[in-house]
N, C-alpha and C positions, 0 to 999 in steps of 0.2 A: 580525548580531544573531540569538539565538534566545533567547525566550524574555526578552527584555530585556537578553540577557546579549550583550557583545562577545565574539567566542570566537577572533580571528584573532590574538591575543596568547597563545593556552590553548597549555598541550602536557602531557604524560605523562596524566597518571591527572587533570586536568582537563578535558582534553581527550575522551578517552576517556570521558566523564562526559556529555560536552556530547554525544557524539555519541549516548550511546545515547539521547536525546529524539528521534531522525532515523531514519523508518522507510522501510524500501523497499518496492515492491512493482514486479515486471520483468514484462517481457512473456512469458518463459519462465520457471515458475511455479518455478525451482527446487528442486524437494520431493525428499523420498528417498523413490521410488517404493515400495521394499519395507517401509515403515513404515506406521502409523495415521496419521488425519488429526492425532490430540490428539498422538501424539511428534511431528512433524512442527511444529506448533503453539508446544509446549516448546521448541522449538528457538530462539524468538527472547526466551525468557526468557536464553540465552546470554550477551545486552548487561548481564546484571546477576550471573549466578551461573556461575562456570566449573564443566565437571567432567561427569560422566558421569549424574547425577540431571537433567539437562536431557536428556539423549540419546534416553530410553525412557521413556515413561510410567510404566510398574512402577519408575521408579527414583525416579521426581520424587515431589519431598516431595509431600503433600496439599494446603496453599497451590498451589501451584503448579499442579500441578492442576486445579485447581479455576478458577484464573483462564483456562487455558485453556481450558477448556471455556466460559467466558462469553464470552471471543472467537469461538469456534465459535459460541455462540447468537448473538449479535451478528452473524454474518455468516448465520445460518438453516441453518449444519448442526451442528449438535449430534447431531441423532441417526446422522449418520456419522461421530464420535466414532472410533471401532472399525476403520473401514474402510479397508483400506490406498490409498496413494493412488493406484497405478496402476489401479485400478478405478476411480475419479473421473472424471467426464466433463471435458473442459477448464473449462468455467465454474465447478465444484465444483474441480475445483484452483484455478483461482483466488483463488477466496472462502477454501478452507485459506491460500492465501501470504498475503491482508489479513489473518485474522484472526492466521498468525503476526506480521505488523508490527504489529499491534496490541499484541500479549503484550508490546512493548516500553516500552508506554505510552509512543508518543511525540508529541512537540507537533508536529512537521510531517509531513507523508508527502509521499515521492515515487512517484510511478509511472511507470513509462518502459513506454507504448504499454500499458497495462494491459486493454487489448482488442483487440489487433492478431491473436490466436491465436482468437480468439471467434467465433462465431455471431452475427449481430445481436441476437438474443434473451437470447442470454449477457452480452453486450455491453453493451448497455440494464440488466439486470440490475446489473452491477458499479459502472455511474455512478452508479443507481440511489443503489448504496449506501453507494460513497463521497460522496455529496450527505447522506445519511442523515448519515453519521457527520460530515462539516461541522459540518451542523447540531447535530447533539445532544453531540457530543464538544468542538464549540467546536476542532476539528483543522484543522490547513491543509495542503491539499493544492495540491501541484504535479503535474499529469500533461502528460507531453511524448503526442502525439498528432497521429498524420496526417487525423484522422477530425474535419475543419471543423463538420460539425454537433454534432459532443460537445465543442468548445469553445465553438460559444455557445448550446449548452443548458447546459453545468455550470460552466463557469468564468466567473469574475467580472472576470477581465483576460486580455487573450491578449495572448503574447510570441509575437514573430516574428522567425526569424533568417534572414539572407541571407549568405551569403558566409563564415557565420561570425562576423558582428557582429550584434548586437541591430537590429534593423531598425522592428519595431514592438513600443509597449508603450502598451495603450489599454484603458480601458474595454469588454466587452466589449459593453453598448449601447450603444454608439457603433460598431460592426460590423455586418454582413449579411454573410449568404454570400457575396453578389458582392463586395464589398467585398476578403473574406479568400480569394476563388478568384484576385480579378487579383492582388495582392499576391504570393501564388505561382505565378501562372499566367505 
């Protein structure tokens, strides 16, 4: 279900439909270094407009535009807009990859290890703000994560897998550390 909607029955262009509400965000930030944060950003307008005015800011309509740049404020860099990304410290590329998934307006987010490349400080920062955006965006986010305290400081149920099979699926107050160290330990 997303979004109310069965979607294991969808295929072609319904499908394709359902998906772009499904944002990603990876633990390598994927970005195209020699670009701006805002092209970079346009980039995940893609899931809705094909074609080469998503590619480069100077091409993207003004709509468009514009919504990317509120992704950028949303995530608190707006004003590195301009800056290409290989200048970007890792926790600032980051923050470009959400607020690209964001440009997608989608209902769920994934993040796979979304602070595994980070600094603690960067780190804390990101959950920070995908807690942020929970809240306010009414978004659901799933983050796969090795880091036991960032799943019971920011998630609300932790999945645990063994062997390959779903092993635990719990409240996450109903956990403690020790709890979630034997489990894996």
């Amino acid at each position: 279900m997303l979004d109310g909607e069965t979607i294991d029955k969808k295929s072609g262009r319904l499908l394709s439909k359902a998906r772009n509400k499904v944002g990603f965000v990876f633990q390598k930030h994927c970005l195209v270094p020699r670009l701006s944060a805002l092209s970079n950003v346009l980039h995940g307008n893609l899931a809705y407009s094909q074609g080469p005015r998503n590619w480069l800011q100077g091409l993207a309509k003004q709509e468009a535009r514009e919504r990317a740049m509120d992704c950028l404020k949303q995530v608190g860099l707006a004003h590195l807009a301009n800056k290409r990304c290989d200048q970007l410290s890792g926790g600032q590329s980051q923050r470009v990859a959400v607020a690209r998934a964001l440009m997608q307006q989608p209902s769920i987010l994934f993040a796979d290890e979304p602070t595994a490349s980070l600094d603690p400080q960067s780190a804390q920062e990101i959950m920070e703000l995908f807690k942020g955006l929970v809240k306010n965006q009414g978004l659901t986010l799933f983050f796969v994560s090795h880091n036991i305290e960032h799943a019971l400081k920011y998630a609300d149920r932790v999945l645990g897998l063994q062997e390959r099979k779903l092993s635990l699926d719990s409240a996450t107050h109903t956990q403690s550390l020790q709890s979630l160290r034997a489990f894996y330990g």
